[in-house]
PDB file of the backbone (N, CA, C, O) and the ligand in Angstrom, with CONECT records:
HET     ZN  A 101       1
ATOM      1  N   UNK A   1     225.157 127.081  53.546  1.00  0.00           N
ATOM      2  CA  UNK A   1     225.242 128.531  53.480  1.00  0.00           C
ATOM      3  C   UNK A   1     225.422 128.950  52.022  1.00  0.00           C
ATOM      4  O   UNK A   1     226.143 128.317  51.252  1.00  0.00           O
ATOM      5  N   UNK A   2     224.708 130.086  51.661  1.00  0.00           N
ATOM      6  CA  UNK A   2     224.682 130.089  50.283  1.00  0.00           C
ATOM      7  C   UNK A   2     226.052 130.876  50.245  1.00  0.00           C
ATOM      8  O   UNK A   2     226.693 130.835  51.295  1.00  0.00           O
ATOM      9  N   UNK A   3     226.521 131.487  49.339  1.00  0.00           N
ATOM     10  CA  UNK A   3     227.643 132.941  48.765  1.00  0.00           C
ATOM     11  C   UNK A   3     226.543 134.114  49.205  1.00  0.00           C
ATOM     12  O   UNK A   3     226.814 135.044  49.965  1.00  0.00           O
ATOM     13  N   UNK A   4     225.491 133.928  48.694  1.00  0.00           N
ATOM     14  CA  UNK A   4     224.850 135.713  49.062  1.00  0.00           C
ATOM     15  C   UNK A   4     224.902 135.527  50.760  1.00  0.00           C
ATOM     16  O   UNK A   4     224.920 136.677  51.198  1.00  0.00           O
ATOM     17  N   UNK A   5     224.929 134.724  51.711  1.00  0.00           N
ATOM     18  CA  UNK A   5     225.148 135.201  53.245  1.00  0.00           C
ATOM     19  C   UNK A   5     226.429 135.362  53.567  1.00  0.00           C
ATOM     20  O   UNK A   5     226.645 135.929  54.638  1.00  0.00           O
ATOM     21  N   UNK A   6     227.356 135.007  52.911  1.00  0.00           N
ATOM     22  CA  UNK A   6     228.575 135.529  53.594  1.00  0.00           C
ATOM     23  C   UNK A   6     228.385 136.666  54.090  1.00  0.00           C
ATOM     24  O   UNK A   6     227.475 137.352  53.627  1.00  0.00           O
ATOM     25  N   UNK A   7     229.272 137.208  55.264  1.00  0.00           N
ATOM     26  CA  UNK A   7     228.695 138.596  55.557  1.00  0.00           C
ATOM     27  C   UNK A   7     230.815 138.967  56.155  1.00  0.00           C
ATOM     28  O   UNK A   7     231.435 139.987  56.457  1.00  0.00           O
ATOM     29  N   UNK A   8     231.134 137.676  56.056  1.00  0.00           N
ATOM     30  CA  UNK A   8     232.651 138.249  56.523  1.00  0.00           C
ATOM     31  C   UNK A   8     233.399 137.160  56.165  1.00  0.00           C
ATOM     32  O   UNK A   8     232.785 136.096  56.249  1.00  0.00           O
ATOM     33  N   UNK A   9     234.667 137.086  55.749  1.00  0.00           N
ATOM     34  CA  UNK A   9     235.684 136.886  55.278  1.00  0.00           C
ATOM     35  C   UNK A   9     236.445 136.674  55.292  1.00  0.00           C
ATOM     36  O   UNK A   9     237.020 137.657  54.825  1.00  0.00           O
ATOM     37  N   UNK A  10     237.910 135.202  55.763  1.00  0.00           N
ATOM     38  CA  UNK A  10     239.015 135.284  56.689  1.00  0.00           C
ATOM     39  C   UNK A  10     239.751 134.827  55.736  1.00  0.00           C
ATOM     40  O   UNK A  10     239.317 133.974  54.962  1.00  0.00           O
ATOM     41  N   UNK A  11     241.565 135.563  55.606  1.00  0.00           N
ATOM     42  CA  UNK A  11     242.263 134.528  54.395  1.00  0.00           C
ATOM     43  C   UNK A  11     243.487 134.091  55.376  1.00  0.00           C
ATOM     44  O   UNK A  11     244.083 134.768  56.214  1.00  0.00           O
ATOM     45  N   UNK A  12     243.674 132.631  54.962  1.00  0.00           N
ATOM     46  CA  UNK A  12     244.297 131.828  55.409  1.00  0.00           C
ATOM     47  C   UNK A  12     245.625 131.705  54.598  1.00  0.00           C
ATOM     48  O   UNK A  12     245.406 131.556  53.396  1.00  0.00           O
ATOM     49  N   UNK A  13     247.054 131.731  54.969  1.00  0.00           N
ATOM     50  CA  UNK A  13     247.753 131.782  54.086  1.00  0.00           C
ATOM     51  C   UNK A  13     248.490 130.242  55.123  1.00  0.00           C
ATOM     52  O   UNK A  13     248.160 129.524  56.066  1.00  0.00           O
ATOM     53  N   UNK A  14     249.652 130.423  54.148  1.00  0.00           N
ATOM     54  CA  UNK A  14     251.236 129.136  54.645  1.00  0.00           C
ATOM     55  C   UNK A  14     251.700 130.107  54.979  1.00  0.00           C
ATOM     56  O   UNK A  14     252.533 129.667  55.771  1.00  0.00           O
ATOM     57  N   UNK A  15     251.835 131.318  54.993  1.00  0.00           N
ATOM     58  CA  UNK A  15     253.033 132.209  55.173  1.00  0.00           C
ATOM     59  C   UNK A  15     252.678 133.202  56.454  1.00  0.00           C
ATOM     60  O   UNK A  15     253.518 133.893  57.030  1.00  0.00           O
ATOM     61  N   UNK A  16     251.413 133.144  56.754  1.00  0.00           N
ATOM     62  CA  UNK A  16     251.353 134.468  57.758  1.00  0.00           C
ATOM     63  C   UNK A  16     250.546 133.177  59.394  1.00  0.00           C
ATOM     64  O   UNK A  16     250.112 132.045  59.181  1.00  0.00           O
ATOM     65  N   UNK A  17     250.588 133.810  60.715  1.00  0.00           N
ATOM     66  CA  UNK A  17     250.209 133.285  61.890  1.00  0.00           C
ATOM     67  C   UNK A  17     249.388 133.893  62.064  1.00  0.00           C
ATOM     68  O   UNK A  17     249.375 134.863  61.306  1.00  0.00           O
ATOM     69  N   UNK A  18     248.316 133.831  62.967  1.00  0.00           N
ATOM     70  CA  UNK A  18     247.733 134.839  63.699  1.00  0.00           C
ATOM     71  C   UNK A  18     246.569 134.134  64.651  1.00  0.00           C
ATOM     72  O   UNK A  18     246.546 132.907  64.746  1.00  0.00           O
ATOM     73  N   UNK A  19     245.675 134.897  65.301  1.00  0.00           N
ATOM     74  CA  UNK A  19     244.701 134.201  66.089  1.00  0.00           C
ATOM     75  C   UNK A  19     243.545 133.877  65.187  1.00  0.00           C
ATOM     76  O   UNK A  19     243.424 134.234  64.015  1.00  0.00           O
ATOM     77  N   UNK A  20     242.856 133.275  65.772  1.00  0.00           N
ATOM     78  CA  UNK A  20     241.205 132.942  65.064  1.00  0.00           C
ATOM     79  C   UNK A  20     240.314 134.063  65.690  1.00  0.00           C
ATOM     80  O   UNK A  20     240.109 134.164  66.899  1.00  0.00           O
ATOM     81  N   UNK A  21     239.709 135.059  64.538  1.00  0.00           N
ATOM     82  CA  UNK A  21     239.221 135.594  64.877  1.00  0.00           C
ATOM     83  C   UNK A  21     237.888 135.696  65.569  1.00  0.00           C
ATOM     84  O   UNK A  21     237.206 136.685  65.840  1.00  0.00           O
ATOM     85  N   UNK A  22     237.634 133.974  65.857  1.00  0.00           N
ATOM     86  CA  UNK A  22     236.147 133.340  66.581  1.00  0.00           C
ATOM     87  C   UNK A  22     236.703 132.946  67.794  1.00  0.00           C
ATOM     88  O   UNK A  22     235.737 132.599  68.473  1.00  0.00           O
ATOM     89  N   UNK A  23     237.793 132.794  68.492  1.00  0.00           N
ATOM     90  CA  UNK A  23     238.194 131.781  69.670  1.00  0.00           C
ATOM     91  C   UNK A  23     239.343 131.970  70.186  1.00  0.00           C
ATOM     92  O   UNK A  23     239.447 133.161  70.479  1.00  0.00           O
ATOM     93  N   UNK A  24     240.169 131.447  70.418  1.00  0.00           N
ATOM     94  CA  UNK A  24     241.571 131.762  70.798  1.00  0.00           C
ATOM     95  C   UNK A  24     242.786 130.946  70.435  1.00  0.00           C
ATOM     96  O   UNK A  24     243.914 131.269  70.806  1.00  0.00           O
ATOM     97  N   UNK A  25     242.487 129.696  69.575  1.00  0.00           N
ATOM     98  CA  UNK A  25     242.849 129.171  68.418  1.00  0.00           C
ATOM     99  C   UNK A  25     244.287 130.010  67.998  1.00  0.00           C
ATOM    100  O   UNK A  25     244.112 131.224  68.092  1.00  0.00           O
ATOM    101  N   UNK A  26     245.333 129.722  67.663  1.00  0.00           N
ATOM    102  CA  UNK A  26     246.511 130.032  66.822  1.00  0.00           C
ATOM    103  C   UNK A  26     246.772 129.505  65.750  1.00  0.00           C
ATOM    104  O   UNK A  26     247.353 128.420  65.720  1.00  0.00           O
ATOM    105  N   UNK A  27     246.419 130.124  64.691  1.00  0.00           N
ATOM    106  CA  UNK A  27     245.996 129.377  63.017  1.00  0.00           C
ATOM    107  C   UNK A  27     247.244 129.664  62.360  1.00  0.00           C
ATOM    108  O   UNK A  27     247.943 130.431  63.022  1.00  0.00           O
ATOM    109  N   UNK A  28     247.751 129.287  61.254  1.00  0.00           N
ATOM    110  CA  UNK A  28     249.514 129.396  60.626  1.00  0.00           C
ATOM    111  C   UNK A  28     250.068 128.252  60.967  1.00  0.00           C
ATOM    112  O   UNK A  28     251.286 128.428  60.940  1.00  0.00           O
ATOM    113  N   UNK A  29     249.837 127.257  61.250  1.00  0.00           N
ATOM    114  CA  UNK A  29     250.962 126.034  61.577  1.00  0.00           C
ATOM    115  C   UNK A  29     250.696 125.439  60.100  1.00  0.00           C
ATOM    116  O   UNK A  29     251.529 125.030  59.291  1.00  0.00           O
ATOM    117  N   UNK A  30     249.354 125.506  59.991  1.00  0.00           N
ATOM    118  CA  UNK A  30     249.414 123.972  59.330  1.00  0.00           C
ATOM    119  C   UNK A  30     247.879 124.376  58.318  1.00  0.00           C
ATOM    120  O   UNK A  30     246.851 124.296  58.990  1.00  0.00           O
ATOM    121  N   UNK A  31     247.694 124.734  57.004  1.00  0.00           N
ATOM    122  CA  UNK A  31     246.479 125.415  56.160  1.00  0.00           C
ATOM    123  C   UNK A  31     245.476 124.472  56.294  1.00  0.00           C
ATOM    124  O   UNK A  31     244.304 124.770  56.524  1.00  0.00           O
ATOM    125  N   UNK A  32     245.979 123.111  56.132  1.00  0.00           N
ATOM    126  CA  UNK A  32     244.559 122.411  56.113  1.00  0.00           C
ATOM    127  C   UNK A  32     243.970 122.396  57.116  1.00  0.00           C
ATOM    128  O   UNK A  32     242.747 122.530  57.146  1.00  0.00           O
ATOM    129  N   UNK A  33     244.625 122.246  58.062  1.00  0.00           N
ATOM    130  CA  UNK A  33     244.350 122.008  59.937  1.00  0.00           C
ATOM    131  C   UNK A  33     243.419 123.312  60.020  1.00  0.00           C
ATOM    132  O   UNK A  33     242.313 123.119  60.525  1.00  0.00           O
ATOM    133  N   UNK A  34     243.694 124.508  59.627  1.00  0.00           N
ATOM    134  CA  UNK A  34     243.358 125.942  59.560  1.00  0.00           C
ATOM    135  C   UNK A  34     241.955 125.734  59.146  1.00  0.00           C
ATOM    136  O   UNK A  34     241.089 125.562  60.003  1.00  0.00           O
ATOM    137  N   UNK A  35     241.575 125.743  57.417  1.00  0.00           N
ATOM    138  CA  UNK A  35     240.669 125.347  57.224  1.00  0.00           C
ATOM    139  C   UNK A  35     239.439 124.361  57.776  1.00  0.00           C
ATOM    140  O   UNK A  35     238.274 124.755  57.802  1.00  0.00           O
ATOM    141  N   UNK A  36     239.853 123.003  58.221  1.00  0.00           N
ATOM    142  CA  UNK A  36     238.975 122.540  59.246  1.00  0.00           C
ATOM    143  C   UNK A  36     238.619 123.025  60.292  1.00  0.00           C
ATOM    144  O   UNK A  36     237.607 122.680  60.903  1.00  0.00           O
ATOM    145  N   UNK A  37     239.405 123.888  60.635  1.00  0.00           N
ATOM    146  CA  UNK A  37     238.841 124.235  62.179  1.00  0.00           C
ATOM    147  C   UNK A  37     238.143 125.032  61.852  1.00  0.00           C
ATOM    148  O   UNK A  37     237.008 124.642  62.125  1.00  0.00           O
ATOM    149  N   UNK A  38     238.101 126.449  61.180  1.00  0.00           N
ATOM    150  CA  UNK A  38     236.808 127.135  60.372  1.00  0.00           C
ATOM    151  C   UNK A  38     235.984 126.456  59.617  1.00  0.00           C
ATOM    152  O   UNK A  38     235.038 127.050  60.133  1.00  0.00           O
ATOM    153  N   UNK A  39     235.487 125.783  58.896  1.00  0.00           N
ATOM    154  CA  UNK A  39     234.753 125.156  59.026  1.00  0.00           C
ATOM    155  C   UNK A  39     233.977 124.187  60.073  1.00  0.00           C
ATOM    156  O   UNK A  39     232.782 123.913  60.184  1.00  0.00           O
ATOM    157  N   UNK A  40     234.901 123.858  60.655  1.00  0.00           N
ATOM    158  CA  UNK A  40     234.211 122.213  61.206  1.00  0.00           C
ATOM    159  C   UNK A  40     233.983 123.518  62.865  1.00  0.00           C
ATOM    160  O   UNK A  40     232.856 123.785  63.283  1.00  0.00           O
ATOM    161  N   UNK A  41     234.727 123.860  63.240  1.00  0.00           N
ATOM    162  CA  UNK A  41     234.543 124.594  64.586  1.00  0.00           C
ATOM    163  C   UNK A  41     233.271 125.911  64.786  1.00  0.00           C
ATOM    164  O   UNK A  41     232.500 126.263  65.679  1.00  0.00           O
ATOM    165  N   UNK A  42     233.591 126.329  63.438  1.00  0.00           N
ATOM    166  CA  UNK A  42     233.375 128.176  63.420  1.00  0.00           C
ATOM    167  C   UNK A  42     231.634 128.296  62.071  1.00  0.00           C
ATOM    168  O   UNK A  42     230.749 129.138  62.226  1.00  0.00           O
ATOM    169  N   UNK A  43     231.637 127.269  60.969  1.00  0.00           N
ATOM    170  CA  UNK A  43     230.985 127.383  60.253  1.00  0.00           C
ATOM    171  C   UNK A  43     231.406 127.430  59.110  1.00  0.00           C
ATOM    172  O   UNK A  43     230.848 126.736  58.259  1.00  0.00           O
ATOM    173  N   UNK A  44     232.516 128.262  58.758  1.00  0.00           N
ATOM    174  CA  UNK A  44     232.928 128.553  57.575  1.00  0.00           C
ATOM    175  C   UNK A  44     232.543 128.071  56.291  1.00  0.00           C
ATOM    176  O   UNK A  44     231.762 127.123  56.378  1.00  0.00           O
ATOM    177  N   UNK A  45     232.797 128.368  55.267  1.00  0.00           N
ATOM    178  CA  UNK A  45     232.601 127.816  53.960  1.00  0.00           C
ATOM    179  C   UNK A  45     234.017 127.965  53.138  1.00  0.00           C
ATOM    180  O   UNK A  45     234.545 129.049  52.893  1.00  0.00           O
ATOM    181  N   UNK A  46     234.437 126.927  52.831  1.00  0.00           N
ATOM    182  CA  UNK A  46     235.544 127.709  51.477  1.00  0.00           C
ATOM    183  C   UNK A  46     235.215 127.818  50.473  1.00  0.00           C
ATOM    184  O   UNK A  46     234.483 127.085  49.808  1.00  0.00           O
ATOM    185  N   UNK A  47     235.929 129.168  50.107  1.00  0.00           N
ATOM    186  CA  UNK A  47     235.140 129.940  49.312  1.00  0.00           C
ATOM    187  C   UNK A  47     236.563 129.894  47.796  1.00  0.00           C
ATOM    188  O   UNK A  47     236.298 130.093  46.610  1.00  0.00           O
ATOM    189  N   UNK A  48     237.803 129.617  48.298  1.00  0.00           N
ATOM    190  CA  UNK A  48     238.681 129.532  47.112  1.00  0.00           C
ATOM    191  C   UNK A  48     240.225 128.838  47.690  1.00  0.00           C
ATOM    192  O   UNK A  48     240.155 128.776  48.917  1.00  0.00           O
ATOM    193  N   UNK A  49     240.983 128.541  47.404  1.00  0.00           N
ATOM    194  CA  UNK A  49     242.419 127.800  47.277  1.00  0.00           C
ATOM    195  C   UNK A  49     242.886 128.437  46.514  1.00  0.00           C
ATOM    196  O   UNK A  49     242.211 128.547  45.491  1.00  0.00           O
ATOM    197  N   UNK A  50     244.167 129.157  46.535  1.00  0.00           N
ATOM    198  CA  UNK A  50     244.925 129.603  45.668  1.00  0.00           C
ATOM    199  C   UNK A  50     246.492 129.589  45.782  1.00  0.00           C
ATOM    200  O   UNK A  50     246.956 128.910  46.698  1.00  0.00           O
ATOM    201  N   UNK A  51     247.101 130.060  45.203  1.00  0.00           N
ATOM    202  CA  UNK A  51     248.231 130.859  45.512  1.00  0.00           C
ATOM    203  C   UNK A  51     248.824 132.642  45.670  1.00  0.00           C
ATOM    204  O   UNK A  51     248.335 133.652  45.163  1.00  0.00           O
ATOM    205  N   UNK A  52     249.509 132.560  46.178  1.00  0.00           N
ATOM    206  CA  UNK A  52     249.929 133.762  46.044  1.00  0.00           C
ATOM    207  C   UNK A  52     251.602 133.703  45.917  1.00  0.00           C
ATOM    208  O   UNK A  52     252.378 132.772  46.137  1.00  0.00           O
ATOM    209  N   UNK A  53     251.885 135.356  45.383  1.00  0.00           N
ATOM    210  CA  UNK A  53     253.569 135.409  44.978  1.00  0.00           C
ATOM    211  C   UNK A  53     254.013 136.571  45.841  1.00  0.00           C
ATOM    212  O   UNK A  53     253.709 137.747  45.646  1.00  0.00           O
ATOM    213  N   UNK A  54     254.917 136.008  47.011  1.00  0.00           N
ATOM    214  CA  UNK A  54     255.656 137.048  47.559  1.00  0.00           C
ATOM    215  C   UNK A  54     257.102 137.019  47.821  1.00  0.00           C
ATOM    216  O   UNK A  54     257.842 136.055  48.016  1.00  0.00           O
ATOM    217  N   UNK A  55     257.307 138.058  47.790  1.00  0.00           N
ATOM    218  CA  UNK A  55     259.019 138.994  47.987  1.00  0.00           C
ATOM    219  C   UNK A  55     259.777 139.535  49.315  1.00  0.00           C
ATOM    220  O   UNK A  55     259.506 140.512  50.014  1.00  0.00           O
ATOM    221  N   UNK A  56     260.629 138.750  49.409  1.00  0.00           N
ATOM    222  CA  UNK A  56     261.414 140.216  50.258  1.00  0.00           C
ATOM    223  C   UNK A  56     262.388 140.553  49.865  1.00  0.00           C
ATOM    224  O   UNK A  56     263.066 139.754  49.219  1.00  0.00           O
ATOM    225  N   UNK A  57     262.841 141.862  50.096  1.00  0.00           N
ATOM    226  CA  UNK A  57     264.630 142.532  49.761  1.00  0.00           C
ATOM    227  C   UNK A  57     265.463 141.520  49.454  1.00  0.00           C
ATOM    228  O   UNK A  57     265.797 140.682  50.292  1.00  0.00           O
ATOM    229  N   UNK A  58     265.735 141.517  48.628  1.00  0.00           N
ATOM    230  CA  UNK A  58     266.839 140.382  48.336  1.00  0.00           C
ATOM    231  C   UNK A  58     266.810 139.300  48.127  1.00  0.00           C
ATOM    232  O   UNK A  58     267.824 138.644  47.890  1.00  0.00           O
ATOM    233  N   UNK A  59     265.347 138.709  48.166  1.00  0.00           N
ATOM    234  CA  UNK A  59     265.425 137.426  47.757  1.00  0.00           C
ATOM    235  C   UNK A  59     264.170 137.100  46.772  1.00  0.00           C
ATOM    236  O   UNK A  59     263.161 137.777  46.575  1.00  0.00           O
ATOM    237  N   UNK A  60     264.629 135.596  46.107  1.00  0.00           N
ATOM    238  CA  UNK A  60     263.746 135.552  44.891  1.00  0.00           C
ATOM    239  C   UNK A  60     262.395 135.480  45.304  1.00  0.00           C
ATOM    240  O   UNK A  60     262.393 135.586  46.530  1.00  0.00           O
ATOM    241  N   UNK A  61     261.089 135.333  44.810  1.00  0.00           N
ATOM    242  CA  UNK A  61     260.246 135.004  44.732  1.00  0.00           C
ATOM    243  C   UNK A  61     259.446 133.936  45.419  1.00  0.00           C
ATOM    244  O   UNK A  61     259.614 132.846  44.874  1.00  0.00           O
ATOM    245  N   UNK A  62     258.805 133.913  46.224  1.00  0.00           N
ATOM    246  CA  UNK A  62     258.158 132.290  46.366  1.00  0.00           C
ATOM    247  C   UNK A  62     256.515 132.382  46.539  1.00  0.00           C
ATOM    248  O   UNK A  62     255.945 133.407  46.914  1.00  0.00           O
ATOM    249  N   UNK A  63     255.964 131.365  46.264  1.00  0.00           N
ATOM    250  CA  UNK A  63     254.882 130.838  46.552  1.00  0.00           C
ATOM    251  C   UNK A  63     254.153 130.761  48.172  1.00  0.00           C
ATOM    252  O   UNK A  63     254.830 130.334  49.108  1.00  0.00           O
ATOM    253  N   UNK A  64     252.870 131.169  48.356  1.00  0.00           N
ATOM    254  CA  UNK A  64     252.351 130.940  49.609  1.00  0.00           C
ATOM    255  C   UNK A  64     250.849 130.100  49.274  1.00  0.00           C
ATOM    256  O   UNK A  64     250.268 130.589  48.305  1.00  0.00           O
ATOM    257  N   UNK A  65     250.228 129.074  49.834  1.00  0.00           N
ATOM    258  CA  UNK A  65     249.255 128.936  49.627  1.00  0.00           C
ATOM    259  C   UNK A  65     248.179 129.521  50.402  1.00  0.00           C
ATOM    260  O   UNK A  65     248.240 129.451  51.630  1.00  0.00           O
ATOM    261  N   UNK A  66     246.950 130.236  49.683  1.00  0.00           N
ATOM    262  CA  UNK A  66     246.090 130.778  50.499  1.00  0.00           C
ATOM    263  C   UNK A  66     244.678 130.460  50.618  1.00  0.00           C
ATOM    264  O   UNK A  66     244.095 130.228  49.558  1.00  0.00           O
ATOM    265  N   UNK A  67     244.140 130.415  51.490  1.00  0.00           N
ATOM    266  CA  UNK A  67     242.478 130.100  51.591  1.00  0.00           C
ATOM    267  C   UNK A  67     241.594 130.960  51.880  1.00  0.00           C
ATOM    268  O   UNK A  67     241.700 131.532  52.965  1.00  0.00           O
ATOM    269  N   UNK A  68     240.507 131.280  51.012  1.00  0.00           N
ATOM    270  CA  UNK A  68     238.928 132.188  51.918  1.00  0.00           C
ATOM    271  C   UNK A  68     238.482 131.271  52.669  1.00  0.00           C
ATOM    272  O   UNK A  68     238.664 130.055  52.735  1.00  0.00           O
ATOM    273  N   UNK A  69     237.865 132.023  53.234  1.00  0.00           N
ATOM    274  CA  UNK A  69     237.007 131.112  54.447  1.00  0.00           C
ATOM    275  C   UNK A  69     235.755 131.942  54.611  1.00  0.00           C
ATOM    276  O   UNK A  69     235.747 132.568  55.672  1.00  0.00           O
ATOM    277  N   UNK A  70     234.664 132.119  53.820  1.00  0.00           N
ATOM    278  CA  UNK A  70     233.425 132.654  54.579  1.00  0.00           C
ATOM    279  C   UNK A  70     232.600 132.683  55.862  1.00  0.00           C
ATOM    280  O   UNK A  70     232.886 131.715  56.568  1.00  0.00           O
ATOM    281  N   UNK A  71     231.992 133.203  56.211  1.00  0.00           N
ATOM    282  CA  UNK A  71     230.951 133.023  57.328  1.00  0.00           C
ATOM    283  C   UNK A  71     229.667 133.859  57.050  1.00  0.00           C
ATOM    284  O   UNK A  71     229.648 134.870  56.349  1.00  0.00           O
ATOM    285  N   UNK A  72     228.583 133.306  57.695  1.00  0.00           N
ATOM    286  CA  UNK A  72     227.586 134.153  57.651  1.00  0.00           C
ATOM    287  C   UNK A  72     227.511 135.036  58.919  1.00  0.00           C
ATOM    288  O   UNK A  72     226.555 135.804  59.028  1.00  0.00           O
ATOM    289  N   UNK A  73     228.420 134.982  59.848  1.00  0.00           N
ATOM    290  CA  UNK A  73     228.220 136.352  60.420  1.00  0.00           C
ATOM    291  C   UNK A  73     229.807 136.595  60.875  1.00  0.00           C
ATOM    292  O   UNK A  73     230.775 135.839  60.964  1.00  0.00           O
ATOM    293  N   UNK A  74     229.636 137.787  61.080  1.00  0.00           N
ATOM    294  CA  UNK A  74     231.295 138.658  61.483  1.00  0.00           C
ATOM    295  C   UNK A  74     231.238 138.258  62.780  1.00  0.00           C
ATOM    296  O   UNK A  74     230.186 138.148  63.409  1.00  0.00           O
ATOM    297  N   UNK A  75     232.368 138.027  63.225  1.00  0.00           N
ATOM    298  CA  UNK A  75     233.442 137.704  64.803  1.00  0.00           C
ATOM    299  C   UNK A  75     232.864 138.947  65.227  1.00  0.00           C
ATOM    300  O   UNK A  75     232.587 139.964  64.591  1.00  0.00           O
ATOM    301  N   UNK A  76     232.703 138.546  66.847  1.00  0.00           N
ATOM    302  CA  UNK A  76     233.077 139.194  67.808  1.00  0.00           C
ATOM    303  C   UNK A  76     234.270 140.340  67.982  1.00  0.00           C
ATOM    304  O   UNK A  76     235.470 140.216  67.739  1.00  0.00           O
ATOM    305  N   UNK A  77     233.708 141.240  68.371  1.00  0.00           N
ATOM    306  CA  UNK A  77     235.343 142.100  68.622  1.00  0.00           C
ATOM    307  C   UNK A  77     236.235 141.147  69.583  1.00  0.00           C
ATOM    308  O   UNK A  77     235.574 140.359  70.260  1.00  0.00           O
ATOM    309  N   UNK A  78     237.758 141.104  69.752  1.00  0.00           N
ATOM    310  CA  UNK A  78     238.614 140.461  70.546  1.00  0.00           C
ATOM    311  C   UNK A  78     238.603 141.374  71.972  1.00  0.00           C
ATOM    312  O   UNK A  78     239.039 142.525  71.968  1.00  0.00           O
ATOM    313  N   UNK A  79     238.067 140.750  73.169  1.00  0.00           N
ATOM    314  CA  UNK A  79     238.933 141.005  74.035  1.00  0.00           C
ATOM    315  C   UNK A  79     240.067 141.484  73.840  1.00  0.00           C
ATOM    316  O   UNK A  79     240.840 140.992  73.019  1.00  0.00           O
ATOM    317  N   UNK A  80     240.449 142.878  74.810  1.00  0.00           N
ATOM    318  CA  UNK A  80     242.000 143.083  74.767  1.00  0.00           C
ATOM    319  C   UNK A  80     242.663 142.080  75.529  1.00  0.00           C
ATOM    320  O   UNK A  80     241.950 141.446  76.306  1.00  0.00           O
ATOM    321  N   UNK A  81     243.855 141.803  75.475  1.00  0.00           N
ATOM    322  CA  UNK A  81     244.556 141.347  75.880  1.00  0.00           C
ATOM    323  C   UNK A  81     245.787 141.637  77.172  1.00  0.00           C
ATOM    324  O   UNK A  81     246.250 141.061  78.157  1.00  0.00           O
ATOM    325  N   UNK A  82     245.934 142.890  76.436  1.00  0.00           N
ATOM    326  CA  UNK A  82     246.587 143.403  77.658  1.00  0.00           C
ATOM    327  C   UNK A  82     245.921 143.509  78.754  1.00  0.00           C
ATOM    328  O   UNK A  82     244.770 143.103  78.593  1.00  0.00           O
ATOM    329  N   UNK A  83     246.230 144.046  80.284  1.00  0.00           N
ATOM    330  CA  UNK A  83     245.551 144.306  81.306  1.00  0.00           C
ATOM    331  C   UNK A  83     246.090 145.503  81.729  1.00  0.00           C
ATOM    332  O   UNK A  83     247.304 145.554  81.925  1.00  0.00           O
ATOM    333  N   UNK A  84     245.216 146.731  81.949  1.00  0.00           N
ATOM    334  CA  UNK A  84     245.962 148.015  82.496  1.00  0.00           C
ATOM    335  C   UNK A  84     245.567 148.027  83.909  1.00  0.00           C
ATOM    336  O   UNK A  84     244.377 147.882  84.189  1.00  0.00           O
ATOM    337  N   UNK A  85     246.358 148.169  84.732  1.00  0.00           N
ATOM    338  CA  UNK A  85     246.671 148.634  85.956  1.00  0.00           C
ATOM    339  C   UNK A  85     246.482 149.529  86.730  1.00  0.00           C
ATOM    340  O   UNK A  85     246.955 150.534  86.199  1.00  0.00           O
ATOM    341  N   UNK A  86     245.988 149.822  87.862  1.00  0.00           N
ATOM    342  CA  UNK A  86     246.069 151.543  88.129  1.00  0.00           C
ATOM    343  C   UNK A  86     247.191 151.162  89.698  1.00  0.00           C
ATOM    344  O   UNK A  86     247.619 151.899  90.585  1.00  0.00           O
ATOM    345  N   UNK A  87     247.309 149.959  89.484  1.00  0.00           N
ATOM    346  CA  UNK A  87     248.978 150.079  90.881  1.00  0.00           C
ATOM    347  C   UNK A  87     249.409 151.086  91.329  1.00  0.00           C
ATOM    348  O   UNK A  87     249.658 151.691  90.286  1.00  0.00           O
ATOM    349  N   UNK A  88     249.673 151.694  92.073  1.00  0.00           N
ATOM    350  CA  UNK A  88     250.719 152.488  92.480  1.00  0.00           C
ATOM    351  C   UNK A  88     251.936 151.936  93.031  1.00  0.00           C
ATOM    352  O   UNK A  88     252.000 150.853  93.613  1.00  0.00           O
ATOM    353  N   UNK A  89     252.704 152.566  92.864  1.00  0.00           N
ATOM    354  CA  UNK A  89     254.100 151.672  93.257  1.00  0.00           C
ATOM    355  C   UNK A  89     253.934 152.162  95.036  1.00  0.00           C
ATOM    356  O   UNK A  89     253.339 153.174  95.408  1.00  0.00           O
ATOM    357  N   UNK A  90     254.680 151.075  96.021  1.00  0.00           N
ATOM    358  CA  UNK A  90     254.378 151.133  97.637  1.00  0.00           C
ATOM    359  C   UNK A  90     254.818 152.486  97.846  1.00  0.00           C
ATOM    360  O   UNK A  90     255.520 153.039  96.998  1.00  0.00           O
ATOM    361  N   UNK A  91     254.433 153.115  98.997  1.00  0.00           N
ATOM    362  CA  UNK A  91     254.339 153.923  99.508  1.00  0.00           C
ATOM    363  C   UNK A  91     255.904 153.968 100.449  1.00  0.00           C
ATOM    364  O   UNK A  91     256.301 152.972 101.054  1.00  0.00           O
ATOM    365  N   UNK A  92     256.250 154.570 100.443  1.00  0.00           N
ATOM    366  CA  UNK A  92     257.698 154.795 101.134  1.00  0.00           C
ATOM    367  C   UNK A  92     257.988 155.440 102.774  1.00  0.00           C
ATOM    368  O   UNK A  92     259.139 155.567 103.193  1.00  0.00           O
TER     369      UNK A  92
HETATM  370 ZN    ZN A 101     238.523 129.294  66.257  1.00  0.00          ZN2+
END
């Protein structure tokens, strides 16, 4: 895949969880594990390794490591997840 097809974009950090936006996958445990599975599962390309510097209230500074992950085409919208209901509660 060249750089001019990327068409979408996923960043992978150490610090944040979330779903795979191709599958149902739970990515955040583990960056490298992360990275292979976009690639090796989804297509991906990496596109950079870095770091990043974040803060909270009161405390010092730390390091997160982060990854691009290209694709040549954008995810699927997600299924919702929730399920709405039209139940009525029993009749009395
Ligand atoms: Zn996936």
């Amino acid at each position: 895949m060249e750089l001019s097809d990327v068409k979408h974009t996923i960043k992978l950090s150490s610090d944040e969880s979330f779903g795979c936006a191709f599958c149902s996958q739970s990515l955040g445990t583990s960056i490298d594990w992360d990275i292979n599975h976009l690639i090796q599962i989804h297509g991906g390309k990496l596109l950079h390794v870095g770091s990043e510097s974040l803060s909270s209230a009161g405390e010092a500074p730390y390091l997160a490591t982060v990854a691009l992950i290209g694709f040549s085409e954008v995810p699927p919208p997600k299924a919702a997840t929730a399920r709405f209901t039209t139940q009525l509660p029993p009749a009395s």
